[in-house]
Chimera marker file (.cmm) of the C-alpha trace (Angstrom):
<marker_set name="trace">
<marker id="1" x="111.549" y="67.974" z="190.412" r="1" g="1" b="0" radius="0.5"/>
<marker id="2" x="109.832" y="66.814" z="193.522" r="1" g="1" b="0" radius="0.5"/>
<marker id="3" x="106.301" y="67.765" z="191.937" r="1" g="1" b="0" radius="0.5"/>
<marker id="4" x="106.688" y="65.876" z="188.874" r="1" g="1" b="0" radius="0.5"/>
<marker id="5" x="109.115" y="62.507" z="189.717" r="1" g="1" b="0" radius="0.5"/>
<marker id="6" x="108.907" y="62.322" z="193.513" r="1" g="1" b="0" radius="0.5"/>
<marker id="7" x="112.525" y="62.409" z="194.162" r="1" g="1" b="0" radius="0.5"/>
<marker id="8" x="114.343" y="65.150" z="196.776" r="1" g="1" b="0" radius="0.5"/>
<marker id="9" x="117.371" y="66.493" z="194.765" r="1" g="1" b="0" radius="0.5"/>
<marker id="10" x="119.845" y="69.367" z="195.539" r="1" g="1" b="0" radius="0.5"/>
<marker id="11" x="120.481" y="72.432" z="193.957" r="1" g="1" b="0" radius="0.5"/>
<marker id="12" x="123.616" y="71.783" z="193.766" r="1" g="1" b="0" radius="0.5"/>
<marker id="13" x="123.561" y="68.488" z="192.371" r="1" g="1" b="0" radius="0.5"/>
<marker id="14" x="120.674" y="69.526" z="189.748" r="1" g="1" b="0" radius="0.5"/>
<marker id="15" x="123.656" y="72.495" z="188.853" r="1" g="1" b="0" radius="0.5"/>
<marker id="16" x="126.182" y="70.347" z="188.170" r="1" g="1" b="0" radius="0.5"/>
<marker id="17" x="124.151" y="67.680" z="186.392" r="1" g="1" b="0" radius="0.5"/>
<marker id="18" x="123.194" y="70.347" z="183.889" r="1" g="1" b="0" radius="0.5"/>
<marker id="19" x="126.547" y="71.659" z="183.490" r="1" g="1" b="0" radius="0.5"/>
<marker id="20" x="127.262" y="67.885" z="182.385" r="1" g="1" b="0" radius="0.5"/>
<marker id="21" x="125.005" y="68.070" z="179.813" r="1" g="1" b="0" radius="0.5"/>
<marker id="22" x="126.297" y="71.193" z="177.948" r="1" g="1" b="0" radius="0.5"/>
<marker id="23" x="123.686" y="73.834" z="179.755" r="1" g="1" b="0" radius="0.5"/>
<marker id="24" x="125.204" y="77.077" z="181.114" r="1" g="1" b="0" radius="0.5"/>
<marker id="25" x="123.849" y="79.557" z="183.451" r="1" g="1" b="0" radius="0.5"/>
<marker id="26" x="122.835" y="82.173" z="181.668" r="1" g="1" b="0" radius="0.5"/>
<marker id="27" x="122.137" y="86.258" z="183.654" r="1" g="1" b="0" radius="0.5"/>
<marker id="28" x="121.196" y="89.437" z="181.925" r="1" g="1" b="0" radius="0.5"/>
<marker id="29" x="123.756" y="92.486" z="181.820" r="1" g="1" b="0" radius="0.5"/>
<marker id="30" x="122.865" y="94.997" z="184.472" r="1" g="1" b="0" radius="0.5"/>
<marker id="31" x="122.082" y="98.381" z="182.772" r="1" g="1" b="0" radius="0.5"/>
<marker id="32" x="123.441" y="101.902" z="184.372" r="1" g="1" b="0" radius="0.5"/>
<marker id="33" x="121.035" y="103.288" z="186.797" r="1" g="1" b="0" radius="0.5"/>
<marker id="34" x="121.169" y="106.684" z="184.664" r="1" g="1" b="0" radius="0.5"/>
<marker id="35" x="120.554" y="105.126" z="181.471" r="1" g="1" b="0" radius="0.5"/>
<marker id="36" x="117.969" y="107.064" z="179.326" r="1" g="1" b="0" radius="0.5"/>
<marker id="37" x="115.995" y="104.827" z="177.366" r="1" g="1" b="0" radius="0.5"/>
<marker id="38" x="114.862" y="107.605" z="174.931" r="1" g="1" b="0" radius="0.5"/>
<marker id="39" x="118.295" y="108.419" z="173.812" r="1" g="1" b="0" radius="0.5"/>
<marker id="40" x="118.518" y="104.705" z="173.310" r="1" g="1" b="0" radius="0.5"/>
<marker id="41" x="115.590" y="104.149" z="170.828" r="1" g="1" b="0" radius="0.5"/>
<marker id="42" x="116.361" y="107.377" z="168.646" r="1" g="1" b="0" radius="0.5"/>
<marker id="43" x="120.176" y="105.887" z="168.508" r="1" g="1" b="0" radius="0.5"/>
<marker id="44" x="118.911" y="102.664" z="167.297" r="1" g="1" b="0" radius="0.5"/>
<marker id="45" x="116.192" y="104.123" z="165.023" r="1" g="1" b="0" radius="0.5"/>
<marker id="46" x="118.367" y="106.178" z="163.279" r="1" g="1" b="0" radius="0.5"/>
<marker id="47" x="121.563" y="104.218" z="163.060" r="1" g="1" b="0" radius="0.5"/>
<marker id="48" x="122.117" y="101.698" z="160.239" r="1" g="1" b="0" radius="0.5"/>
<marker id="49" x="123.143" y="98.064" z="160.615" r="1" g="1" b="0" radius="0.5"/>
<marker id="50" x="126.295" y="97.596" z="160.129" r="1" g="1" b="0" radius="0.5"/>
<marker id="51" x="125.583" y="93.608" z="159.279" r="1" g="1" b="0" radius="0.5"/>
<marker id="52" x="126.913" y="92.270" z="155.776" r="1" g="1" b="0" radius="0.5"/>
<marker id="53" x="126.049" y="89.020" z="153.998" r="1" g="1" b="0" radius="0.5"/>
<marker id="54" x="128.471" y="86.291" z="154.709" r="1" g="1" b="0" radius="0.5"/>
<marker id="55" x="130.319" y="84.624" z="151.958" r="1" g="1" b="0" radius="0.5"/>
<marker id="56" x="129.087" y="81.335" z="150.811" r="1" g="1" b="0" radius="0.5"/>
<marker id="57" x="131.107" y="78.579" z="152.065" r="1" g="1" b="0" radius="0.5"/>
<marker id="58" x="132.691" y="76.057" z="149.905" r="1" g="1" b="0" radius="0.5"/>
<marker id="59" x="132.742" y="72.589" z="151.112" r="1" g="1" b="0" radius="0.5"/>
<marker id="60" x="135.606" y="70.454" z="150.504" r="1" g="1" b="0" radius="0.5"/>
<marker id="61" x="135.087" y="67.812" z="148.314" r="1" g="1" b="0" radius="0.5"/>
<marker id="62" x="131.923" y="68.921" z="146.883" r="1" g="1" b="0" radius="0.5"/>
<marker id="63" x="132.895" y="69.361" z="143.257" r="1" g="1" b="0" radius="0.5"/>
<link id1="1" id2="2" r="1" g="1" b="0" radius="0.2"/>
<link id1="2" id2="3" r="1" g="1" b="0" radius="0.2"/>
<link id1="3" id2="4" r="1" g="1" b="0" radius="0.2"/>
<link id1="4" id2="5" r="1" g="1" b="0" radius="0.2"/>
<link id1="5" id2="6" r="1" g="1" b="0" radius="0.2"/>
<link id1="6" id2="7" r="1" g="1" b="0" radius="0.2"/>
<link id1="7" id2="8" r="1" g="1" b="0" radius="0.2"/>
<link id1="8" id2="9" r="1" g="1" b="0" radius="0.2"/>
<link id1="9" id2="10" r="1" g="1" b="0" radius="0.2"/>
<link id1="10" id2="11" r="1" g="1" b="0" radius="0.2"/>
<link id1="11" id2="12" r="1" g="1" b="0" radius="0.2"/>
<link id1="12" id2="13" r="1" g="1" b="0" radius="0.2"/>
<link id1="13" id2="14" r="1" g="1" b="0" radius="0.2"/>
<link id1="14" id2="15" r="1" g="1" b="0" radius="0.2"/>
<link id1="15" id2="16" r="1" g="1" b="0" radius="0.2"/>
<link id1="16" id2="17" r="1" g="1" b="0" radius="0.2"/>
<link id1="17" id2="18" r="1" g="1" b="0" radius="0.2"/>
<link id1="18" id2="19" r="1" g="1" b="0" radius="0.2"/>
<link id1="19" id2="20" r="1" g="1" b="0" radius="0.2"/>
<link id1="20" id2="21" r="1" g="1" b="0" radius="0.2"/>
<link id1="21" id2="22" r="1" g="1" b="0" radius="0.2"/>
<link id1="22" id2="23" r="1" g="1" b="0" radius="0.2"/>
<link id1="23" id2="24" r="1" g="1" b="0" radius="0.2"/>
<link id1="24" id2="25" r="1" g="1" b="0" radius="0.2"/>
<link id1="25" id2="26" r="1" g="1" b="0" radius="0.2"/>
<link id1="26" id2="27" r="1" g="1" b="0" radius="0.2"/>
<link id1="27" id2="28" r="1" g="1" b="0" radius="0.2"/>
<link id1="28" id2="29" r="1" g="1" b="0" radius="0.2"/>
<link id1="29" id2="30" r="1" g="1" b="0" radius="0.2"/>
<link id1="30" id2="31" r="1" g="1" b="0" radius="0.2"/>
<link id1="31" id2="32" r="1" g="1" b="0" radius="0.2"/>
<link id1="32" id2="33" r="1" g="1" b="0" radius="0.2"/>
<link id1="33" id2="34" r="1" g="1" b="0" radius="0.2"/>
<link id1="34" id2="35" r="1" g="1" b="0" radius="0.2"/>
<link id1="35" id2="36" r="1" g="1" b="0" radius="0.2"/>
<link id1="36" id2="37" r="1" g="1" b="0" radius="0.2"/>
<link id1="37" id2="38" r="1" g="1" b="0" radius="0.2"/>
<link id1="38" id2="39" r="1" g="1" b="0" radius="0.2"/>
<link id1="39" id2="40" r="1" g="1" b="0" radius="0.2"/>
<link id1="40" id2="41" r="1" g="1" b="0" radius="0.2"/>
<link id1="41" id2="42" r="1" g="1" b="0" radius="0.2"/>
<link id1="42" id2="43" r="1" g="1" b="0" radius="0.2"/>
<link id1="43" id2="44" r="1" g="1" b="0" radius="0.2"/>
<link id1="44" id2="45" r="1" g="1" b="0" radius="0.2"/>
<link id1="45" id2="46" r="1" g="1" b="0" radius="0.2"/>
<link id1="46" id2="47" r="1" g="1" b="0" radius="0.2"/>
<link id1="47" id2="48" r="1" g="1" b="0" radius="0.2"/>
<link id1="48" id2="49" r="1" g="1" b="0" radius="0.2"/>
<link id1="49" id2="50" r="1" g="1" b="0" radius="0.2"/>
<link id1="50" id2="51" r="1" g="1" b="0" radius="0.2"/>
<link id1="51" id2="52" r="1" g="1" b="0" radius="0.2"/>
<link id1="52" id2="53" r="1" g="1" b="0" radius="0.2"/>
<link id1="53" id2="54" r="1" g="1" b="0" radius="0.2"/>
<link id1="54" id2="55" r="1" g="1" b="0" radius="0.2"/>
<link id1="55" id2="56" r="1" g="1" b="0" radius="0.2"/>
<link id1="56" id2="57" r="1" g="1" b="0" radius="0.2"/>
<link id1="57" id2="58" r="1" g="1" b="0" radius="0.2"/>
<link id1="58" id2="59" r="1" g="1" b="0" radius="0.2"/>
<link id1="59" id2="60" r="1" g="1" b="0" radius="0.2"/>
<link id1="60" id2="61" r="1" g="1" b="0" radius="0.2"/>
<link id1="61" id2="62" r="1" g="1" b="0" radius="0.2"/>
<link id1="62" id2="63" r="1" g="1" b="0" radius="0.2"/>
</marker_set>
């Protein structure tokens, strides 16, 4: 902030600020230290998706 408007703000008031405004702090899961990613490729290669098609919506008052 200080590079590009000149102006000395906290962390913690640049936190909040952004909270205000609907932003959320987003962190990655951790993963187990054991975790083999081969097992996790051939799972995902040979597994199906299990995602369907949603219904269309109807939207009142449209008729």
């Amino acid at each position: 902030i200080w590079e590009e408007f000149r102006v000395s703000v906290s962390e913690t008031t640049v936190s909040r600020e952004l909270r205000r405004l609907g932003f959320a702090k987003l962190s990655a899961r951790p993963r187990h230290y054991a975790q083999n990613e081969r097992a996790i490729e051939d799972f995902k290669k040979a597994s199906r998706p299990n995602w369907k098609r949603s219904a269309p919506r109807s939207r009142p008052g449209s008729r």
